[in-house]
N, C-alpha and C positions, 0 to 999 in steps of 0.2 A: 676615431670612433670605435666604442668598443662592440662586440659582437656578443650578441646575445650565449648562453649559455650552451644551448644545442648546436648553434653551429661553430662555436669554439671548440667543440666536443669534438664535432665532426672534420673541422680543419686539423687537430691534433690527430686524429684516426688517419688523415691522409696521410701529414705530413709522417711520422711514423713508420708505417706501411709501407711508403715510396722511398725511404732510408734504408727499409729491410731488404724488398725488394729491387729496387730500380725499375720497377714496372706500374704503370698507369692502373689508378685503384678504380674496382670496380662498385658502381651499386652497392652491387649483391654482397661482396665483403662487409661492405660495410652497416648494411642492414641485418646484419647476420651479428657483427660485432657490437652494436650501440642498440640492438632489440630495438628498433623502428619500424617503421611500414617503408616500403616501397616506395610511397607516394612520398612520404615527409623527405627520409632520405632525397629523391630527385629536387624537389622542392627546395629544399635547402641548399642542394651543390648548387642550383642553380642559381641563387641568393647570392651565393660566394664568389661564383664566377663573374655576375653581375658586376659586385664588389674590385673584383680583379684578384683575389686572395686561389683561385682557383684557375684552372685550364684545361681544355681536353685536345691533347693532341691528334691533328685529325686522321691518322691511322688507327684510332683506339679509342675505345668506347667509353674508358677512363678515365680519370681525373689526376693531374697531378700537381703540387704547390709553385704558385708563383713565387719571384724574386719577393712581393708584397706578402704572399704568404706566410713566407719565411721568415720575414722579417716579423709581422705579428706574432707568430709562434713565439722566438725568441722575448720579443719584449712580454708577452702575457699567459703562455702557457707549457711555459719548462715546469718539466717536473723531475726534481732535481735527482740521480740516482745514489744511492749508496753502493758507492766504488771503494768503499775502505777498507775490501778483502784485498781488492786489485793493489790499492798502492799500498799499501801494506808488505802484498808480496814483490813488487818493485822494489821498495825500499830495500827489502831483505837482501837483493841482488847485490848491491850496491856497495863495498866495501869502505867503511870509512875511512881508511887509511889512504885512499886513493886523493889528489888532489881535489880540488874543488872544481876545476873545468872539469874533468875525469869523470867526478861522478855525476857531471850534468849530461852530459855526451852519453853517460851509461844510463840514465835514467831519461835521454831523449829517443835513445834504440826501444828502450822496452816499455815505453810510450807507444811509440811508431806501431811494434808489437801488438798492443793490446789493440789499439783503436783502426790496425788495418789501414792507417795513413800518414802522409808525411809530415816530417815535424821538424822544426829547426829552431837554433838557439841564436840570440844576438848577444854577443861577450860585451862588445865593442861596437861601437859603429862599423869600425877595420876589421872586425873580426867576428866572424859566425861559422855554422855548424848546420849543416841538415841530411835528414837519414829519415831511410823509409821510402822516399819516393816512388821505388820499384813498386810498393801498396797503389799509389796513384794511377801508375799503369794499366794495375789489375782488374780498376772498376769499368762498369761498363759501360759509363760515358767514353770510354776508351774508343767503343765502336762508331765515332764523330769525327772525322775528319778534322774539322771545326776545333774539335776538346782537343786532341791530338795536339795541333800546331798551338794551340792557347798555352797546355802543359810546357811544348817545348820554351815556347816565351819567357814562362815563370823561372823554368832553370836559368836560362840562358842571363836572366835579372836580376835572380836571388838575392843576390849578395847588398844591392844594388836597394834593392827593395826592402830587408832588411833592415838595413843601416838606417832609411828614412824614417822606419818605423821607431827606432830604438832611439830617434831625438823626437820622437811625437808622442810618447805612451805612454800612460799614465800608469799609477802602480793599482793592481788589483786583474781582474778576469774581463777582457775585452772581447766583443763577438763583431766579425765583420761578415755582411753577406751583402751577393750580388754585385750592383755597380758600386757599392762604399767601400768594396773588398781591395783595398793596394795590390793583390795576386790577380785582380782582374772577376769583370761581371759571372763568371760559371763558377766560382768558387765559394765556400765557406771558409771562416777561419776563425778559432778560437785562440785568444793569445791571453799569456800569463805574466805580468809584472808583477814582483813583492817587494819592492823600492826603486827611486827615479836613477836612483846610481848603481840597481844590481843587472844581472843578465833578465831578459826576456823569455820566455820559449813560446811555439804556439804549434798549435795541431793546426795542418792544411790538407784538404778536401775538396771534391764538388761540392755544390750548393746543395747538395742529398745528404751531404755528413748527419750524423746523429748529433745534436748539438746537446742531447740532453746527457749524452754518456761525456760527451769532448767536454764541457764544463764543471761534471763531475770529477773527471778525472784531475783537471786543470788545479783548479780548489784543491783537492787531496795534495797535488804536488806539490801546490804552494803553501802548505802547513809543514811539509817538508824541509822546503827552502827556507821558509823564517825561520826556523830554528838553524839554521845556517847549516843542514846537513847536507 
């Protein structure tokens, strides 16, 4: 079902917000943000939450996106960014004389870079790449016990995980979140095929990731890679 305009409006202000922060969106920002009343504002979150698209956790007066949230956002209200300075200057990094694995692996570091998260490459089913994870570390799902042991999982699987993917994927910009996520339900993932026999890469996150920068970027790399640079 699709969601009326206002409160599409308004699950994108969350969803945003709590990508920026990592902190439970208030009212009051957001009635501040979208010029509404108080009342519509509540009225609405409450509509959402109803829905399941919403949550307040009960330390916090806030609101912040469900696994269903997020998923809606992704399917009907990405707006898509203009990252063509960013890969642009990637690109520039990037020496073409350097092999073709080479300058994958150099354009998955400064990936990792830009988006503040970890990113891995599948060559091969037998054979991948991931860099950046220390970014994973640093966010503050970190403060979870819970997130903690889940991260260590995904290392400990990588490879593993991977592989499975790069006989499952189709070629173009793939988005996983929550329990659809192969990294496991707290995760986002945005992943990049530009043919069924080339390498993969994908940006990994919590389910907080920015999805609208992670797909911008993805896109830009993959105009990259067809041209086979």
């Amino acid at each position: 079902m699709l969601l009326d305009g206002r409160k599409a409006q308004l699950l994108s202000a969350v969803v945003k917000e709590y990508a920026r922060t990592a902190q439970p969106v208030a009212s009051g920002h957001l009635q501040e943000e979208l010029g509404v009343s108080s009342a519509t504002v509540r009225n609405e979150m409450a509509e959402l939450e109803r829905g399941g698209y919403l949550r307040q956790p009960h330390t916090s007066a806030g609101r912040v996106p469900t696994e269903e949230g997020y998923r809606y956002y992704v399917a009907h209200c990405l707006e898509e960014q203009n990252v063509k300075n960013e890969v642009d200057e990637m690109q520039a990094t990037v020496r073409p004389a350097l092999p073709h694995e080479a300058r994958m692996k150099r354009l998955a570091r400064e990936l990792a870079s830009e988006m503040r998260e970890g990113v891995f490459i599948g060559f091969t089913p037998q054979s991948s790449y991931y860099t950046g994870l220390s970014y994973l570390f640093d966010q503050p799902e970190f403060e979870s016990v819970d997130f903690v042991r889940h991260i260590g999982d995904i290392v400990d699987n990588l490879d593993q995980i991977v592989a499975k993917l790069f006989e499952e994927v189709a070629p173009g910009v793939q988005v996983y979140v929550g329990s659809e996520n192969p990294f496991g339900a707290q995760c986002g993932t945005v992943l990049l095929r530009t043919g069924i026999d080339r390498p993969m890469m994908g940006v990994l996150g919590p389910m907080r990731m920015d999805y609208d920068r992670a797909i911008g970027m993805m896109k830009g790399l993959g105009r990259i890679l067809e041209i086979g640079y």
